[in-house]
N, C-alpha and C positions, 0 to 999 in steps of 0.2 A: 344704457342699452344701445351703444352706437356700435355700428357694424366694423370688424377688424381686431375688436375688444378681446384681450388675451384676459385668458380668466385660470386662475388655479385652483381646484380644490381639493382639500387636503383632511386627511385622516377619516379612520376607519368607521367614524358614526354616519360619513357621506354615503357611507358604501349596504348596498345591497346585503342581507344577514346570509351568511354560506348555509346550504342545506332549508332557504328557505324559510320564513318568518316565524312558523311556530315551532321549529325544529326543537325549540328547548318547551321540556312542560312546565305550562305556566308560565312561561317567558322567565325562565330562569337562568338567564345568562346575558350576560351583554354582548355581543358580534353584531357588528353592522349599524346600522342605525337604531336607534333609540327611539319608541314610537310608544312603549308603557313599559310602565312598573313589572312588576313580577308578584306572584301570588294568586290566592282560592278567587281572587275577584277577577282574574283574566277570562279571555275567549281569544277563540282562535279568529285569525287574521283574514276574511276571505281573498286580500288582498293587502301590499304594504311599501306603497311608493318609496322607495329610496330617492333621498335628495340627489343623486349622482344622474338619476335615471332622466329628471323632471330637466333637471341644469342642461344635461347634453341636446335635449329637444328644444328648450328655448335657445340655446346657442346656436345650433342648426338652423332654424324660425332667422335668427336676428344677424348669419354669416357673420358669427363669432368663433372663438380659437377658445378649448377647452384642454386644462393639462390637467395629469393626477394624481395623486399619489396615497392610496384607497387603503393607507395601510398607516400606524402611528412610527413610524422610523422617520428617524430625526433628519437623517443624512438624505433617503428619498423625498421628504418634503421639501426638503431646502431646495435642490433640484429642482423639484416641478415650483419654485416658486420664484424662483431667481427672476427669469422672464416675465412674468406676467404682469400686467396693468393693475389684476387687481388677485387678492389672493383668498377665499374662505376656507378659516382651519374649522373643521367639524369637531366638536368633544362632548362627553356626556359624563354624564354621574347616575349613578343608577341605585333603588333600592326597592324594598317589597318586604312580604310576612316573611316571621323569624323562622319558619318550619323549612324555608330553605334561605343556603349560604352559596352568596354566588361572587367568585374572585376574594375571597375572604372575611365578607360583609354579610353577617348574618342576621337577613332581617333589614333594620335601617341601615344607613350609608357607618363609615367606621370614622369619616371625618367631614368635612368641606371640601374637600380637594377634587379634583376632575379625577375621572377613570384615565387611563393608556396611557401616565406619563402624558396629558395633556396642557400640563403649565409647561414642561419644557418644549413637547410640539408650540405651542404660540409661539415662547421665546426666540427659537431657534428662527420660527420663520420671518418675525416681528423685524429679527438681526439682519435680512436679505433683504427682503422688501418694506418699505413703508406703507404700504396698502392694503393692509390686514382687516378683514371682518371677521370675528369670531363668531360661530352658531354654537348655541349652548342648547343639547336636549337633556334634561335633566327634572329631578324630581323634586326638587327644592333649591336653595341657595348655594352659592358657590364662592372658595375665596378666587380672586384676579387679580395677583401681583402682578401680572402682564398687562392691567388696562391702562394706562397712562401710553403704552406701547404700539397700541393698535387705533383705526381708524372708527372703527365702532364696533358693537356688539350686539346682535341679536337674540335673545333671552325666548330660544320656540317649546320649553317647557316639554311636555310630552304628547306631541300634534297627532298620533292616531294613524289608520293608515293610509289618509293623503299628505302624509307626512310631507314628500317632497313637492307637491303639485302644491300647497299651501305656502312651505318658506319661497319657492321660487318666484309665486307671484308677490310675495313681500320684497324679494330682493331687488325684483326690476320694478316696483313701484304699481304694480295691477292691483294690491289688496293694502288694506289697511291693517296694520301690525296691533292696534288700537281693539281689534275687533267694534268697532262702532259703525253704523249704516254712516256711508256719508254720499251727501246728496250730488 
């Protein structure tokens, strides 16, 4: 959290859901961040922090440098990642009841793999910088031919909607990743 600190972050689960958080019913789609499943057990969102929203306010707080690239294209992540001191690639996996089919996954997920060409976003960025943190919103396990690649991995599962006010405070060290009171 030291002031000057170039920070990148990358892909499209960082980024704000277009048209608004419950725009899909039942949250049947994945755009934006990843904050629940999909299916008859959803409700709507009265509100739903995007991690992009949470990062730019604490960077501002701590006169830090904030780059972006709010979209999974390989070529504009590299860019916003070249520079930076440190870089978080955002990716998810997503799944919910069979009565909808969302990205071709009807029902459960169709394999292990990340959503948006997310194993090759790491890679590509993994290849510029050596300071890669991966944030994973996802519904279960995932494979990570790219771990060995990166600096670490935060596994924020499906955080709700302080989605971004939660991983932020993990990132700069305010909260406990553990979920455990610590004294």
């Amino acid at each position: 959290s030291r002031p000057g600190l170039r920070v990148a972050v990358i892909g499209s689960d960082a980024a704000p859901t277009p048209g608004g958080p419950n725009v899909c019913e039942d949250r049947g789609c994945n755009r934006g961040t990843l904050a629940v499943g999909w299916g008859s057990g959803t409700a709507n969102f009265p509100y739903l922090k995007a991690p992009i929203e949470d990062l730019n306010s604490r960077a501002r707080f701590l006169n830090q440098t904030i780059s972006s690239s709010l979209s999974d294209d390989v070529i504009s992540a590299t860019r916003a990642a070249l520079d930076a001191d440190v870089v978080l690639v955002f990716v998810n996996a997503n799944s919910g009841e069979v009565y909808l089919t969302v990205e071709g996954n009807m029902g459960d997920r169709n394999d292990l793999n990340l959503w948006h060409n997310g194993n090759a976003l790491i890679d590509a960025v993994a290849n510029v910088n050596p300071n890669v943190v991966v944030v994973i919103h996802t519904v279960g396990p995932v494979l990570m031919p790219w771990l060995n690649s990166v600096r670490g991995v935060v596994y924020a599962g499906l955080p709700g909607q302080e989605s971004g006010n939660s991983l932020v405070d993990v990132l700069y060290g305010q909260g406990n990743p553990g979920g455990k009171a610590v004294p």
